[in-house]
Biotite code that builds the C-alpha atoms (Angstrom):
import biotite.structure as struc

atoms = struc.array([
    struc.Atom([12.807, 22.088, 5.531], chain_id="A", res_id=1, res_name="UNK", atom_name="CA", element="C"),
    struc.Atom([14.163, 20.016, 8.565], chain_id="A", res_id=2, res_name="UNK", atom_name="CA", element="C"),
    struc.Atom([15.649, 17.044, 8.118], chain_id="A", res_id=3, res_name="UNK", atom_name="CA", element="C"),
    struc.Atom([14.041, 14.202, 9.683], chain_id="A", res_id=4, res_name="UNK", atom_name="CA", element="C"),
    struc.Atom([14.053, 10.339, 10.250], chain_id="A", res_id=5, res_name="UNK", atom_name="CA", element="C"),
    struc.Atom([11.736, 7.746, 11.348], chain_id="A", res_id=6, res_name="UNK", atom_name="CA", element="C"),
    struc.Atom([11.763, 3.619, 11.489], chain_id="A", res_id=7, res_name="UNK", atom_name="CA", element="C"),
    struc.Atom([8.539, 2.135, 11.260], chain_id="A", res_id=8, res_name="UNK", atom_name="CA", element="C"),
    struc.Atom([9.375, -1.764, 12.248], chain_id="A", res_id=9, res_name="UNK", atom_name="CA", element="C"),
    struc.Atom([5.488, -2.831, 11.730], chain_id="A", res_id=10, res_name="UNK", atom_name="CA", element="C"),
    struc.Atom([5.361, -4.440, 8.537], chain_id="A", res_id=11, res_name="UNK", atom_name="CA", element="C"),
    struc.Atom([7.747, -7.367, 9.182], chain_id="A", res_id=12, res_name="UNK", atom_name="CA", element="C"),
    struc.Atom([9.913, -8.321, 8.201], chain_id="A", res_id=13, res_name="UNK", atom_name="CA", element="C"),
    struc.Atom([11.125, -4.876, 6.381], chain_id="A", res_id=14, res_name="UNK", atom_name="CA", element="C"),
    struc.Atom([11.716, -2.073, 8.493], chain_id="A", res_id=15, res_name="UNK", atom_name="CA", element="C"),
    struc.Atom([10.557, 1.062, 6.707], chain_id="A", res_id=16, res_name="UNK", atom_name="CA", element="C"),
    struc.Atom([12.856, 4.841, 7.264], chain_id="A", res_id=17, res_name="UNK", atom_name="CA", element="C"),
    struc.Atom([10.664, 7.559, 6.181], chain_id="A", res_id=18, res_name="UNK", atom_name="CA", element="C"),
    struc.Atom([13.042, 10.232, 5.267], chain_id="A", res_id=19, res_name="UNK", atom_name="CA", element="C"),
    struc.Atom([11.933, 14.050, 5.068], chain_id="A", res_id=20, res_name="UNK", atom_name="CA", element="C"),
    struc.Atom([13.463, 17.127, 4.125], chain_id="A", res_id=21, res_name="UNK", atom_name="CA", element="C"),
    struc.Atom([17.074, 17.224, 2.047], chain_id="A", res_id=22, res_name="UNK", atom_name="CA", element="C"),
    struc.Atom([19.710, 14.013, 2.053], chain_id="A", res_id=23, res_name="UNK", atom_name="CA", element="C"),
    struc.Atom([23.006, 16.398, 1.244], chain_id="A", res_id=24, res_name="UNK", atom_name="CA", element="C"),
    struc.Atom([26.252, 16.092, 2.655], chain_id="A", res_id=25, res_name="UNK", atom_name="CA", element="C"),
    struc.Atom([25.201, 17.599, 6.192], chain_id="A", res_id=26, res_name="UNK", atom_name="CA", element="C"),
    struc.Atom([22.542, 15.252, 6.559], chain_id="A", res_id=27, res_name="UNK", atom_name="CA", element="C"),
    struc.Atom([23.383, 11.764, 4.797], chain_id="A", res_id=28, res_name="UNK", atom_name="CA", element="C"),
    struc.Atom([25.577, 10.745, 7.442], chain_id="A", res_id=29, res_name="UNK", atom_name="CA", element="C"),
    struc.Atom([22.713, 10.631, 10.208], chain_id="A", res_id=30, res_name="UNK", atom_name="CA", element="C"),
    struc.Atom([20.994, 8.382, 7.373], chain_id="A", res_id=31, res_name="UNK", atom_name="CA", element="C"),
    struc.Atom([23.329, 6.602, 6.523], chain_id="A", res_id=32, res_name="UNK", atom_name="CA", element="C"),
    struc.Atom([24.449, 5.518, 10.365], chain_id="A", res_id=33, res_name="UNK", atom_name="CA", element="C"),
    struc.Atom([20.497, 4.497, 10.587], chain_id="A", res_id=34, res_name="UNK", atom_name="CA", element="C"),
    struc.Atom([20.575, 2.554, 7.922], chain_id="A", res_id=35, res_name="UNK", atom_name="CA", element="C"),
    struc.Atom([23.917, 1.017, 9.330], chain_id="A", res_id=36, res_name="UNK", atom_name="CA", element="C"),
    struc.Atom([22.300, 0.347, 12.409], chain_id="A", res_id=37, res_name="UNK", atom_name="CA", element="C"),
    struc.Atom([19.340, -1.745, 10.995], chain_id="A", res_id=38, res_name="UNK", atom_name="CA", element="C"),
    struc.Atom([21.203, -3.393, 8.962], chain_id="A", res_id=39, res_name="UNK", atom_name="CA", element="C"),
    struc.Atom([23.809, -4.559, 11.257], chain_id="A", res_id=40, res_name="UNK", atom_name="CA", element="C"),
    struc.Atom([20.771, -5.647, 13.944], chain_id="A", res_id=41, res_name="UNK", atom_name="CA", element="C"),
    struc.Atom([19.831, -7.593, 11.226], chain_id="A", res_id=42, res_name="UNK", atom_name="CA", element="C"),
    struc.Atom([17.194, -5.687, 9.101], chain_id="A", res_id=43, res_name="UNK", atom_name="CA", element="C"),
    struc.Atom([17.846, -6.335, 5.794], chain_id="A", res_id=44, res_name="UNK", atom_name="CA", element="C"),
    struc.Atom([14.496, -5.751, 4.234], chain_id="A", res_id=45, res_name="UNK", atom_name="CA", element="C"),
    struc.Atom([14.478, -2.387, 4.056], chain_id="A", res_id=46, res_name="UNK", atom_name="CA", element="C"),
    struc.Atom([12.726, 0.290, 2.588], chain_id="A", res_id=47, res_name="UNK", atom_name="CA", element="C"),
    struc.Atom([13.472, 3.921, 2.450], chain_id="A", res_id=48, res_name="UNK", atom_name="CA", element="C"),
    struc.Atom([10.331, 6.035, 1.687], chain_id="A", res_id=49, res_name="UNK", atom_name="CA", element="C"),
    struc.Atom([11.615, 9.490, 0.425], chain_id="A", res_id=50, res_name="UNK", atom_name="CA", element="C"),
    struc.Atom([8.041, 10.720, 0.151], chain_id="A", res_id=51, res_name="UNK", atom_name="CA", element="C"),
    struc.Atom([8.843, 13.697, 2.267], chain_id="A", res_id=52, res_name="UNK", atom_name="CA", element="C"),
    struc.Atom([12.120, 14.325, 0.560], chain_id="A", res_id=53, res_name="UNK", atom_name="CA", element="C"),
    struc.Atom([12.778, 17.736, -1.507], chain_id="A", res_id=54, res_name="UNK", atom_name="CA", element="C"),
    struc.Atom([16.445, 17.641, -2.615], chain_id="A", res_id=55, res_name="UNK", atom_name="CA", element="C"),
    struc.Atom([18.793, 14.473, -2.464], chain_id="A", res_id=56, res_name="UNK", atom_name="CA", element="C"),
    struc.Atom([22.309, 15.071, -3.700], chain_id="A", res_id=57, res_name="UNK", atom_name="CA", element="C"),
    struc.Atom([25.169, 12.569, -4.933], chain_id="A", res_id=58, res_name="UNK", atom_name="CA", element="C"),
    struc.Atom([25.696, 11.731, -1.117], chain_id="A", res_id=59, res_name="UNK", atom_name="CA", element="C"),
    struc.Atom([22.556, 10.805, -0.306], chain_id="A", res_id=60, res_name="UNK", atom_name="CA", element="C"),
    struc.Atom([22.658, 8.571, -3.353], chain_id="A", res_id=61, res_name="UNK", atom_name="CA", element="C"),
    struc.Atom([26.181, 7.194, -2.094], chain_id="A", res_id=62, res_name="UNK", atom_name="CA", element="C"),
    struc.Atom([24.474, 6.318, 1.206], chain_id="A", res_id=63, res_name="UNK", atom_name="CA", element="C"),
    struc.Atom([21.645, 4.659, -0.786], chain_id="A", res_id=64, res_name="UNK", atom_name="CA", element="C"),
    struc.Atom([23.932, 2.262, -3.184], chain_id="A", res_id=65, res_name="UNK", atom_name="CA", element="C"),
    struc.Atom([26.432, 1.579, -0.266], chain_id="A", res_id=66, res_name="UNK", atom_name="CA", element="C"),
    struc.Atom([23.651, 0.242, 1.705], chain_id="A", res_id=67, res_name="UNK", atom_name="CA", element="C"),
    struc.Atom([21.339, -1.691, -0.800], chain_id="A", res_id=68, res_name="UNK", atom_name="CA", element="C"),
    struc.Atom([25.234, -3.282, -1.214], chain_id="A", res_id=69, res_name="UNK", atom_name="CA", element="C"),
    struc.Atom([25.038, -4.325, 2.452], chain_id="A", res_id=70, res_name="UNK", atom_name="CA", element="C"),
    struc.Atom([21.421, -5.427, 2.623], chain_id="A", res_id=71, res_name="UNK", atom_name="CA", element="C"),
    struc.Atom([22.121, -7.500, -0.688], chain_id="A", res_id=72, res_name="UNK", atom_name="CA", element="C"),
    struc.Atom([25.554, -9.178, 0.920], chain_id="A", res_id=73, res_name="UNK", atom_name="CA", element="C"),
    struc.Atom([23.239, -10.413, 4.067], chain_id="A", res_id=74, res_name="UNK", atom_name="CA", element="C"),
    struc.Atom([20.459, -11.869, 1.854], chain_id="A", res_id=75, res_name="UNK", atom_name="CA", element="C"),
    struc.Atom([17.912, -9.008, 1.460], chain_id="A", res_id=76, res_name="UNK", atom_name="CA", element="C"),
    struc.Atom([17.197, -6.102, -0.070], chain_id="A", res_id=77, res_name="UNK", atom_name="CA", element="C"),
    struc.Atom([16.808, -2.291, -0.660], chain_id="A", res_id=78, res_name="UNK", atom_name="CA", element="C"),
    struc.Atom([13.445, -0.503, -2.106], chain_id="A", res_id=79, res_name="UNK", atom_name="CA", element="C"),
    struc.Atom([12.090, 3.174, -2.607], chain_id="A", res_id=80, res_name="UNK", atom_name="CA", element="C"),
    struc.Atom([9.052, 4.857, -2.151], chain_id="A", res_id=81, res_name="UNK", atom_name="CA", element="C"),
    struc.Atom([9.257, 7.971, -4.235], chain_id="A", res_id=82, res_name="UNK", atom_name="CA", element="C"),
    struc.Atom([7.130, 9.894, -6.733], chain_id="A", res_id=83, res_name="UNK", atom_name="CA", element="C"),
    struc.Atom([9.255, 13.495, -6.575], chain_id="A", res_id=84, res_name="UNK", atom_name="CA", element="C"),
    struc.Atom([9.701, 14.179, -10.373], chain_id="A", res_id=85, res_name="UNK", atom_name="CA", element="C"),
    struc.Atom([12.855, 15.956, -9.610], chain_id="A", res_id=86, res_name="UNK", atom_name="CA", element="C"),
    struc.Atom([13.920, 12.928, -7.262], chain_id="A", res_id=87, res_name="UNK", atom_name="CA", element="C"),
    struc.Atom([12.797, 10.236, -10.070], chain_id="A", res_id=88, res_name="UNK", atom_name="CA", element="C"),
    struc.Atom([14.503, 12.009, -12.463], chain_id="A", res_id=89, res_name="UNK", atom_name="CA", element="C"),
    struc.Atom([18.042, 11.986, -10.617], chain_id="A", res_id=90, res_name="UNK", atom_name="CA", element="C"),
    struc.Atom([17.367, 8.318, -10.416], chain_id="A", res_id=91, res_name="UNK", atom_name="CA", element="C"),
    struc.Atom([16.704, 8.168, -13.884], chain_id="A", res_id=92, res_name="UNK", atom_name="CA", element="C"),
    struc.Atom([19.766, 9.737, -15.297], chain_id="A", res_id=93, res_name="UNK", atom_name="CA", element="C"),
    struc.Atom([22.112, 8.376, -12.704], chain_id="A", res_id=94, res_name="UNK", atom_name="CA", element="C"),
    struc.Atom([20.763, 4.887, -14.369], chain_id="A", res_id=95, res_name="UNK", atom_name="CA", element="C"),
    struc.Atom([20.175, 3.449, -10.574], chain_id="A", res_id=96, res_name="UNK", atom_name="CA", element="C"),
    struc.Atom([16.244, 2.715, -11.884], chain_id="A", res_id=97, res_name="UNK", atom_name="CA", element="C"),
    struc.Atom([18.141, -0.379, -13.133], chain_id="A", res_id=98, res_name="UNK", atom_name="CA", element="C"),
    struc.Atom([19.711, -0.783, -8.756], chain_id="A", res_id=99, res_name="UNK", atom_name="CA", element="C"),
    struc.Atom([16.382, -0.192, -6.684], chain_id="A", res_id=100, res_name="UNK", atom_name="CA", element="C"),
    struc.Atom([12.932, -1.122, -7.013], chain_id="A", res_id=101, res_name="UNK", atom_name="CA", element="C"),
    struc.Atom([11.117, 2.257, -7.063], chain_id="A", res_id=102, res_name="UNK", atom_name="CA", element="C"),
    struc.Atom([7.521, 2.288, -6.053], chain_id="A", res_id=103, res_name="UNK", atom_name="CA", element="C"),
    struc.Atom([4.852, 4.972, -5.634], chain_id="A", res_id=104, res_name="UNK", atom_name="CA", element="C"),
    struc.Atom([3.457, 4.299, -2.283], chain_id="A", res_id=105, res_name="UNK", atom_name="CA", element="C"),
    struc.Atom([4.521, 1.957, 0.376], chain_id="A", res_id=106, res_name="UNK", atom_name="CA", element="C"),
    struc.Atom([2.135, -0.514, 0.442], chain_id="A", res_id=107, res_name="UNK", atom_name="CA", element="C"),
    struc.Atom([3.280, -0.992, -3.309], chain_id="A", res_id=108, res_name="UNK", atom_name="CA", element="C"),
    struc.Atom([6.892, -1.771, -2.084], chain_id="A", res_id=109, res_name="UNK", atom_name="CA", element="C"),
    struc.Atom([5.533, -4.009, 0.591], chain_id="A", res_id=110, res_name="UNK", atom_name="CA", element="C"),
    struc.Atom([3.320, -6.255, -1.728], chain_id="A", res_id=111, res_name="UNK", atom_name="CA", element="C"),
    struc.Atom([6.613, -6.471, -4.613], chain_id="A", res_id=112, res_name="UNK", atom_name="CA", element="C"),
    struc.Atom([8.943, -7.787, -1.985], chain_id="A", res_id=113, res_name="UNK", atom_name="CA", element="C"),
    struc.Atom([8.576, -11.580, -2.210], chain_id="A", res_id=114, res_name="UNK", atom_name="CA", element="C"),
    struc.Atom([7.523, -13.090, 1.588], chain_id="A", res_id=115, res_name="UNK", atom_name="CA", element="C"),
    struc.Atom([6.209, -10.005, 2.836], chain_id="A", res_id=116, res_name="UNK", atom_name="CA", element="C"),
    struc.Atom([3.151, -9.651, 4.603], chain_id="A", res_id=117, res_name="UNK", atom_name="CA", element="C"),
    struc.Atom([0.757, -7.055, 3.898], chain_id="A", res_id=118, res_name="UNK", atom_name="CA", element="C"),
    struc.Atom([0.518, -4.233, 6.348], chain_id="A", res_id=119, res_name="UNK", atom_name="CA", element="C"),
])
């Protein structure tokens, strides 16, 4: 599967990536400089829908602490959207449940953040 990323802006204030394909060490770093990017421009509400994610290996999850760090640090935050049992499960027994808010759809993440606006 081809790895793929797109920033959906709509439901302010969180921009929302929608990830697809694998997050390994060939493709984190195009994630992670997106999710630099936003965060930098000021987006710190974000949320990274993995949805179309397959596979997601311990650099993918590096980019994903590292920048919930950064979005924390300017006063917002970091969610999921992700109902992959294999992905769930890596979550699970890296203990990072306990880090991000994991929802199973996006509107869910939307309506747990507090100030958002439904989309």
């Amino acid at each position: 599967m081809k790895f793929g990323l797109a920033v959906d802006e709509s439901r302010s204030p969180f921009a929302v990536v929608a990830v697809t394909g694998e997050i390994d060490v060939a493709t984190a770093p195009s994630l992670q400089a997106k999710l630099v990017e936003l965060v930098t421009a000021g987006k710190v509400d974000l949320i990274v829908d993995l949805q179309g994610v397959d596979f997601l290996d311990s650099t993918g999850l590096g980019v994903l602490v590292s920048t919930v760090k950064r979005a924390r640090s300017g006063g917002g935050d970091l969610s999921l959207v992700c109902t992959h049992p294999n992905l769930l499960k890596v979550f699970e027994i890296t203990g990072l449940t306990k880090v991000f808010a994991i929802n199973e759809t996006l509107d869910a993440a939307v309506a747990e953040r507090p100030g958002s606006i439904p989309g």
